[in-house]
C-alpha positions in Angstrom: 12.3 3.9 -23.7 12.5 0.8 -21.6 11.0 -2.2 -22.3 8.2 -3.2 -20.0 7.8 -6.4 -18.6 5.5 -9.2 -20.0 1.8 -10.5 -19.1 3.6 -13.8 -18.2 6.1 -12.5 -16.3 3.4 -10.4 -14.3 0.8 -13.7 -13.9 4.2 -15.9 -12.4 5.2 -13.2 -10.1 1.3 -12.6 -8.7 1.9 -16.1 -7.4 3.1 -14.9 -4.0 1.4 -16.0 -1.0 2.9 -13.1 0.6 0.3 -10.4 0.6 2.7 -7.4 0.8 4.3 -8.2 -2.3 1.3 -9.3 -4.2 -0.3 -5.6 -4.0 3.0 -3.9 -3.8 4.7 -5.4 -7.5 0.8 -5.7 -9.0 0.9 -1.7 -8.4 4.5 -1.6 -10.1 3.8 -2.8 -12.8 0.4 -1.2 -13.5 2.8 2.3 -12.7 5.6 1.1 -15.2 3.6 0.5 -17.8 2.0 4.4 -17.2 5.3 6.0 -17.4 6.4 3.9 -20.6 2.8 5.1 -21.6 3.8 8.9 -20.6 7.3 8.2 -22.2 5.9 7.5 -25.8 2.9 9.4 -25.7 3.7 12.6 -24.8 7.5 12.5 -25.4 8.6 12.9 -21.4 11.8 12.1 -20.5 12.4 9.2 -17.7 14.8 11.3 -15.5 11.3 13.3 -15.6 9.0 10.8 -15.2 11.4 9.6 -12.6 11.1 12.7 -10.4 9.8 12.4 -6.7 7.8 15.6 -8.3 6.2 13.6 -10.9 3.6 12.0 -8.9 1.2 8.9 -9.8 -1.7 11.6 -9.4 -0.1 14.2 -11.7 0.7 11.1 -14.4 -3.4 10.2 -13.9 -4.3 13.9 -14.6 -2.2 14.0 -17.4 -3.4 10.1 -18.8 -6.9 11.2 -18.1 -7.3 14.7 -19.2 -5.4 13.3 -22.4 -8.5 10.7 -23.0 -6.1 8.0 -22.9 -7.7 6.3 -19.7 -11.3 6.5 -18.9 -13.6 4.5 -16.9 -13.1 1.3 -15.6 -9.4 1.3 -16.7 -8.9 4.5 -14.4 -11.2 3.2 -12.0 -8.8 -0.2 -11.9 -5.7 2.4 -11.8 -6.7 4.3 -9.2 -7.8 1.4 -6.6 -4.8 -0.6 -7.2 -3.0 2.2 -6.0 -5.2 2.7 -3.0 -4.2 -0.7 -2.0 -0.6 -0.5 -2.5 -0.8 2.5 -0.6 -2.3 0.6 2.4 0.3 -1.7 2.1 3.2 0.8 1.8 2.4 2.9 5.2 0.8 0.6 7.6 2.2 -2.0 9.1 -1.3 -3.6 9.6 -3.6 -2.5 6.4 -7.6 -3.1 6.9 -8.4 -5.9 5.6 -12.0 -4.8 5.5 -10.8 -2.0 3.5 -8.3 -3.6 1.3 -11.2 -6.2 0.4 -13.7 -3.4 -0.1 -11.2 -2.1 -3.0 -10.6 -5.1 -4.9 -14.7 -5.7 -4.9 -14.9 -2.4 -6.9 -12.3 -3.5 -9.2 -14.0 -4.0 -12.5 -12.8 -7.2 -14.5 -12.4 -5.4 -17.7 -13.7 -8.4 -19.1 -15.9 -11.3 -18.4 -15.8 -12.5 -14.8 -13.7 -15.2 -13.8 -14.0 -18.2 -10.8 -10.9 -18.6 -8.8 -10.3 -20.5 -5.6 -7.0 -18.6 -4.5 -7.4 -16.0 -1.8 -7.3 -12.2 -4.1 -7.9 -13.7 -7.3 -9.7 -11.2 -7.9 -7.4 -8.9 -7.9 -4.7 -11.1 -9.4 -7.0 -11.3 -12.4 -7.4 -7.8 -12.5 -3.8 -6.7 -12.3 -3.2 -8.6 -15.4 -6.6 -7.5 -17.7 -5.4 -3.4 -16.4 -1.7 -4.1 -17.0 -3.0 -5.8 -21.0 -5.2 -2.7 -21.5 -2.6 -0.5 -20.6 -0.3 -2.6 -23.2 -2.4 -1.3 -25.7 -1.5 2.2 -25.7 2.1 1.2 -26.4 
């Protein structure tokens, strides 16, 4: 099994100014960390996990029908990858929609100020990627 990145590592990189790759790498990580997660878990191999067949959905199903993530975990999961989605196939993403996303996003934790344009989300990212961590 690989090792995953760090929570420092993650916080440095979700520096960017550049939206793209804010949403884009805070999604690849939260998705690393699942297939590390499927990896130890259930014993799946990478060049599995890997598979164009093996989709984000599928590895949900399987983390959620498993019990392993429930709630506002998933609920993080799920709209972080609605976002990167956004960001991956449009060349202009909504930002109405994109901020109606990270509103739902649920803290996992007490609620924080920040000053920075998606710190929300930035905060996020991190809280879902340490919960995630967990199951390791």
């Amino acid at each position: 099994m690989q090792k995953g990145p760090s929570a420092q590592k993650l916080q440095k990189i979700l520096e960017t100014t550049n939206e793209r790759d804010l949403f884009l790498v805070g999604h690849m990580y939260i998705e690393n960390t699942i297939d590390r997660i499927l990896e130890k878990k259930f014993n799946i191999p990478p060049k599995s996990i890997d598979s164009t067949l093996f989709t984000s959905n599928l590895k949900m199903d399987i983390l959620t029908e498993s019990g392993l993530i429930k709630g506002n975990l998933k609920k993080n999961v799920e709209l972080m990858s609605r976002i990167r989605n956004r960001y991956a196939h449009k060349l202009e993403p909504n930002e109405q929609r994109i901020g109606n996303y990270i509103r739902e996003l649920s803290y996992l934790g007490g609620a924080t100020a920040g000053t920075k344009k998606f710190e929300k989300y930035r905060v996020c990212v991190i809280r879902t990627f340490t919960a995630l961590e967990k199951m390791l």
